[in-house]
N, C-alpha and C positions, 0 to 999 in steps of 0.2 A: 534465100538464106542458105549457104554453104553449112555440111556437115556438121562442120567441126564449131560454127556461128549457131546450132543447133543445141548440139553435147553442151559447151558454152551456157546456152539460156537455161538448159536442164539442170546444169549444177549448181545454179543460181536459185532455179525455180526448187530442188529439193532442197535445199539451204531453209528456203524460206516458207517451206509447205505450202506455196500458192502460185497458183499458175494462171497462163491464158490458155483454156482449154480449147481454143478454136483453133491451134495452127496446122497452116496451110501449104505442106511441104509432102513431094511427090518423090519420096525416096525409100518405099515400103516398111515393112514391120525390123522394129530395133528396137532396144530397151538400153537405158541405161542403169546405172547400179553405184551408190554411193558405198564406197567400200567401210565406211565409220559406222555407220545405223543403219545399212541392209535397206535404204528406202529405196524404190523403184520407180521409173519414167519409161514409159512405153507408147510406140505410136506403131499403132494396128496399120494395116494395108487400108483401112480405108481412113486414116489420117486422122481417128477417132484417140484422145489423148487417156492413159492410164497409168494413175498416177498410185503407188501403194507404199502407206505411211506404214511399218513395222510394228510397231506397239505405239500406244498411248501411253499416261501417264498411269494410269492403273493396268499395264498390259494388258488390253485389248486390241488384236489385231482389226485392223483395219483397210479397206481399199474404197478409194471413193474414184468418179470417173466422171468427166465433164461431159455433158451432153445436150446442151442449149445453152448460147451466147447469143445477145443481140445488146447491140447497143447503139445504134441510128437513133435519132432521136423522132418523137410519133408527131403526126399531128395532131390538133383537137380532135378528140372524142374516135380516132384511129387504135386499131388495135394490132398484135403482133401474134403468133400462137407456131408454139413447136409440133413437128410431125409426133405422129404417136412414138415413143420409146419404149422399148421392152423393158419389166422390170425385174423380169427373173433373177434369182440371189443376189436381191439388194434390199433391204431394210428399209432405207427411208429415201423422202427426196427432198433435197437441201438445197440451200442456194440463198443467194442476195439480189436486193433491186433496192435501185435509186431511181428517182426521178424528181425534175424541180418543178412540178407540177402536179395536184393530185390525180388520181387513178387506182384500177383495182388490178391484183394480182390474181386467177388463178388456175389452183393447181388440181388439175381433172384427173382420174383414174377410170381406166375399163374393163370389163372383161374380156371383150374381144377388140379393144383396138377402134372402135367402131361409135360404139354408143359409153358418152360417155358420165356413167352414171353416178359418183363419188366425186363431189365435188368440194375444194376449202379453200373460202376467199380471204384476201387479206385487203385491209384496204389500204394504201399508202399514201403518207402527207407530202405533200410537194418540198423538197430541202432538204427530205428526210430519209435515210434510208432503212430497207430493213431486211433482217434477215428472217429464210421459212424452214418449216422441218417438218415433214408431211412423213405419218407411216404409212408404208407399202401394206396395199390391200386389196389391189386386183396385177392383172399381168402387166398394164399399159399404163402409163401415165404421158399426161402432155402438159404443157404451161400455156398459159394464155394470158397478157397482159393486156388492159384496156385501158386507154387514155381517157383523162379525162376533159372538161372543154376548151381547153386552151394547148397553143402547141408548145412543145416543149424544145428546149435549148440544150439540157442533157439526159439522159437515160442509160443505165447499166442493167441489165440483167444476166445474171448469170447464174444455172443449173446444176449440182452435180446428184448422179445417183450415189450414196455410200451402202456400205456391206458392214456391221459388227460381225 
């Protein structure tokens, strides 16, 4: 995708406060800047998306940052799980998942990255999607999604960490 096919998606993606936080573009650190409401699009050097909404509706600022996307769909009883994530100055860990198939969602925390001792499942209905909102309580969190016995035809998961 060209530059400019980029700025493009970005003014589209602040418009609409959502994004695909997985893109895969090798043109180092840039930010964009909506010059109406100050909301901000940012892709770090390592292609890691950061996206900061200005105020809420009760002004509370806000920045939330995408940090696990999958959506291949599993096989029976196959599972998926993101590398550990630092959770340093972020609040909670958010996100969505769909699957047409049941299975469980979850979202693990640690204290060292390692062992991962806080755990909150969620279980999900096949058709049905649902959203998580986990508080931040050790350094590390990771997601882990488990299918369940049948293979699946579609799957979305998607992560983000936010900051109040």
């Amino acid at each position: 995708m060209s530059l400019a096919g980029v700025k493009r998606a970005f003014k589209e993606a602040l418009k609409e406060t959502v994004i695909n936080a997985n893109v895969d573009i090798q043109t180092g650190v840039f930010e964009l800047k909506d010059g109406e409401t100050n909301n901000r699009a940012k892709i770090d050097d390592s292609g890691r998306v950061w996206i900061s909404i200005q105020e809420d509706a009760v002004g509370l600022k806000q920045t939330m940052v995408g940090v696990f996307q999958h959506t291949t769909p599993l096989l029976a009883n196959d599972s998926v799980e993101s590398d550990a994530i630092p959770t340093n100055g972020y609040s909670r860990i958010v996100g969505s998942v769909f699957a047409d198939v049941d299975g469980t969602l979850y979202v693990e925390q640690s204290p060292d990255g390692t062992n991962w001792d806080v755990v909150d499942s969620f279980p999900v209905s096949g058709g049905s999607g649902l959203g998580f909102s986990v508080e931040v309580v050790c350094p590390y969190c990771r997601v882990r999604y488990v299918n369940g016995a049948s293979d699946q035809s579609k799957f979305r998961l998607y992560v983000f960490l936010r900051r109040y």
